[in-house]
N, C-alpha and C positions, 0 to 999 in steps of 0.2 A: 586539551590538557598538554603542557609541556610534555615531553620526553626526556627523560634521562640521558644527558651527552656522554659518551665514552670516553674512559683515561685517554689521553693523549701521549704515546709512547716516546713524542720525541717533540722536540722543535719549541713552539712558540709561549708560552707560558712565563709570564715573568717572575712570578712566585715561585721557589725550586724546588718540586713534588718528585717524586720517581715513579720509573714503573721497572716493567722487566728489561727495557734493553737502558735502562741506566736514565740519570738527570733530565726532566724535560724542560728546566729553567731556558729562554731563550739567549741566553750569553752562555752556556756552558759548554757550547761546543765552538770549535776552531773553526776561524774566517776560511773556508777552501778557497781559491784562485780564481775557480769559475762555477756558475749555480749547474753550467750544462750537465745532464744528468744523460749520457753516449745509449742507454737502453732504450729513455725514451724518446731521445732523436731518433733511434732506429725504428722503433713503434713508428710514431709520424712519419719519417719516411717511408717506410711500405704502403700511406693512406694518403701520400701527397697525390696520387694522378687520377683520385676521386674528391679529393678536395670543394671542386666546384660544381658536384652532381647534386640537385636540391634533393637527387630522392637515396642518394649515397652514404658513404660510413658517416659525413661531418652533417649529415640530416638535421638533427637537433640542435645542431650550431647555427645553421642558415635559420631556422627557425626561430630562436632566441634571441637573434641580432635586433630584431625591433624595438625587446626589451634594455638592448641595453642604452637605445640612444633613451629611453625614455628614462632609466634612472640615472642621467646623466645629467639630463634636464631638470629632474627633481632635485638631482643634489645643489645644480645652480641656483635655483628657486630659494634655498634656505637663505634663512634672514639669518640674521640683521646683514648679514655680507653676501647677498643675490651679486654673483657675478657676471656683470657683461657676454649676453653670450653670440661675438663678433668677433670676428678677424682671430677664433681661434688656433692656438698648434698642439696638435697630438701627439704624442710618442707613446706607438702600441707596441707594446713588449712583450714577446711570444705572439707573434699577430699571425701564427701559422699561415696559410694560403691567402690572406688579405680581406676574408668577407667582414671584420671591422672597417678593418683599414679603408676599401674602398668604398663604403656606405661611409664612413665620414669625412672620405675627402669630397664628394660630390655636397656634399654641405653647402648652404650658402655663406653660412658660419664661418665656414673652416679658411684659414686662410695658407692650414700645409698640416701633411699628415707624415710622421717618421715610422717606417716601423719594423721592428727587428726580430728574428730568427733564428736560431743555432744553426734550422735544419737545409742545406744544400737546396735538396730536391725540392721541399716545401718553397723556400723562396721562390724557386724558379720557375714555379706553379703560379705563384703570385703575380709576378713579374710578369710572364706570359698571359693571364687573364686581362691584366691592366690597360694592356696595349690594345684589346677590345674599344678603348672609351678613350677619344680624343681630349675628352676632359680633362683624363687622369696622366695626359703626356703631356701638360703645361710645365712649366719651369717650377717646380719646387711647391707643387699641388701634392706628390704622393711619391716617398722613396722607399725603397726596401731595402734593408741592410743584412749581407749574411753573417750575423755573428752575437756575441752572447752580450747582456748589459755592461758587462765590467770591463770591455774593452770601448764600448763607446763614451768618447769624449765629453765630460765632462762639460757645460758651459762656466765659460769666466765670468759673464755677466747674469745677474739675474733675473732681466728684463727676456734674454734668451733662451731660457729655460721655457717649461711646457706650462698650458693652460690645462690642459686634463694629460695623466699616464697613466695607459689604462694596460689594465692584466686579468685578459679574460679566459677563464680557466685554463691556467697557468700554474701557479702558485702549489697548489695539489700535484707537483710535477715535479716538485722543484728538491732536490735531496737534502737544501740548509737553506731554507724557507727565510731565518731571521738575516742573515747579511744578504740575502738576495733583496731582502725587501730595503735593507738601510742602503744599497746601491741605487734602487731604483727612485726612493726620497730626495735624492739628488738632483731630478732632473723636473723637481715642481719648483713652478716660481710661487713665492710667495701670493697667497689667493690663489694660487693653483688646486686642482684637487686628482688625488691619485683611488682611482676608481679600478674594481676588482670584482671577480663571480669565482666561487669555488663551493664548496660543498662542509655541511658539517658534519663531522665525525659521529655518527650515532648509530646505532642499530636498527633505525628509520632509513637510513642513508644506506646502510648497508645490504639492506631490503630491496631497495629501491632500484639503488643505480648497479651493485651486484649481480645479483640474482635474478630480478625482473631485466633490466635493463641490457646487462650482457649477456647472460646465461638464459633468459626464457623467453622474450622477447626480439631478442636481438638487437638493438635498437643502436648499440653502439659494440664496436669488433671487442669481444673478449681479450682482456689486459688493457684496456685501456686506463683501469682505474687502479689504484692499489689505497685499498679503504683505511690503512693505517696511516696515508698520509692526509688524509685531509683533515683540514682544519675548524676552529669551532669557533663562530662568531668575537665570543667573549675571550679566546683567546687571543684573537687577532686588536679587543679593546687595551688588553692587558701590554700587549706589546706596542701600542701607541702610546701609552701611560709612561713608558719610557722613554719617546722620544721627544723633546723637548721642541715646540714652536708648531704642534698639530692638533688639530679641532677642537677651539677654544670658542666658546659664545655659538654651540648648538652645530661644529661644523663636523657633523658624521655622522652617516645614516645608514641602516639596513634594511634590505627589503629581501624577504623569501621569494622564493617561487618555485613553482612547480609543472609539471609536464603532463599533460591531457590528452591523452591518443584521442586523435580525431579533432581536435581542439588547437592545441598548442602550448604555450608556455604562458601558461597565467602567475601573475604579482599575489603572494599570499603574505599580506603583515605576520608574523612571528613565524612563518615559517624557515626564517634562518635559523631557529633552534636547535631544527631536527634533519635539513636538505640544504637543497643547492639555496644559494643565496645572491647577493650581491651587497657591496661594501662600499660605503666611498668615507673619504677623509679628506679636510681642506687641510693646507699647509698656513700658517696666522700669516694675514698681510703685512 
């Protein structure tokens, strides 16, 4: 049985409803300068020098990474426009300590991975793991950048832009969710697809990642999440419905999933209604 999604007190919604803290239409509030959100860079920084402990705070991260090559793969799979998947370039955004980043540079796929960070400490975490893997010190196989979307350059051409940009629980982080995300549209090339995992807003969710998750189980450090900000599947359609030249002819898919102590993170079809999810959207060739 569905669940009942929660009002959505801010951000994405392109219809303009209110709630209590005012408009949640996704144009009604002002472009800020930068998405970096200084609380939870400091969050992240106190958890960078555990980063790379599989049995540590980013636990559940190392563990979900399998998932996401796999719905990356499925997104390519979609017809009519199955895209090539060779000689790709990544640009991960928010790629915290690199456990994307560098499971998909060693790709054989991959042909360069970019990937960026607000946070000092966290990059340097990254950076220092990397050097582990002579792989990952080839010339323009895997970069790490300290700093936020809106200062990185733009490409001129469109051939130089990215084949997937991905934002892997991020976005629920983010304080202006809608121009964070029309910066980061920018850097899909055409047939490109910008792929994302966040959580939906529900009282399932709230359950879950809450109260189970921070508070009784421990499974990830208390404050990590702030349940008013996450987003809701159908929100996130609503605010593609506005941007003109994205997923046309079947190009955007969701798949739920979910966490199984002792198990792992299993793909659950409609569970993006009520939990964590993932998102992808191609950009029209």
């Amino acid at each position: 049985m569905r669940r009942a999604a929660v009002a959505h007190p801010l951000k994405l919604l392109s219809n303009c409803r209110h709630s209590v803290r005012g408009p949640s239409s996704l144009r009604s509030y002002a472009t800020p300068s930068s998405s970096i959100n200084p609380t939870e860079v400091s969050h992240f920084n106190a958890l960078a020098s555990t980063w790379w402990d599989p049995y540590g705070s980013s636990r559940l991260l190392h563990l979900m990474n399998p998932l996401r090559h796999d719905f990356i793969a499925a997104c390519h799979a979609l017809k009519p426009h199955s895209t090539p998947q060779n000689n790709l370039r990544y640009l991960d955004i928010g790629c915290g300590g690199g456990i994307f980043a560098e499971s998909a540079a060693r790709l054989p796929s991959t042909a360069s991975v970019t990937a960026v960070d607000p946070s000092v400490e966290v990059v340097a975490v990254a950076r220092q793991h990397a050097r582990r893997d002579p792989l990952l010190q080839e010339p323009g196989r895997l970069e790490y950048l300290n700093q936020g979307i809106e200062d990185l350059p733009v490409p001129k051409v469109q051939e130089d832009k990215y084949d997937v940009v991905t934002l892997f629980e991020v976005i629920e982080h983010i304080s202006h969710p809608a121009p964070f995300l029309e910066s980061c549209l920018q850097f899909v090339k055409p047939g490109g697809w910008l792929v994302l995992s966040t959580i939906a807003r529900t009282w399932t969710s709230w359950a879950v990642t809450k109260v189970a998750a921070e508070d009784i189980m421990g499974l990830v450090p208390r404050g990590t999440h702030d349940w008013s900000n996450y987003i809701n599947e159908h929100e996130l359609r609503r605010f593609f419905e506005t941007q003109r030249g994205w997923g046309v002819n079947g190009g955007v898919k969701a798949m739920g999933c979910v966490y199984v102590p002792g198990l792992g993170w299993r793909m659950v079809p409609g569970g993006e209604q009520w939990g964590n999810y993932f998102f992808g959207i191609r950009r029209d060739p």
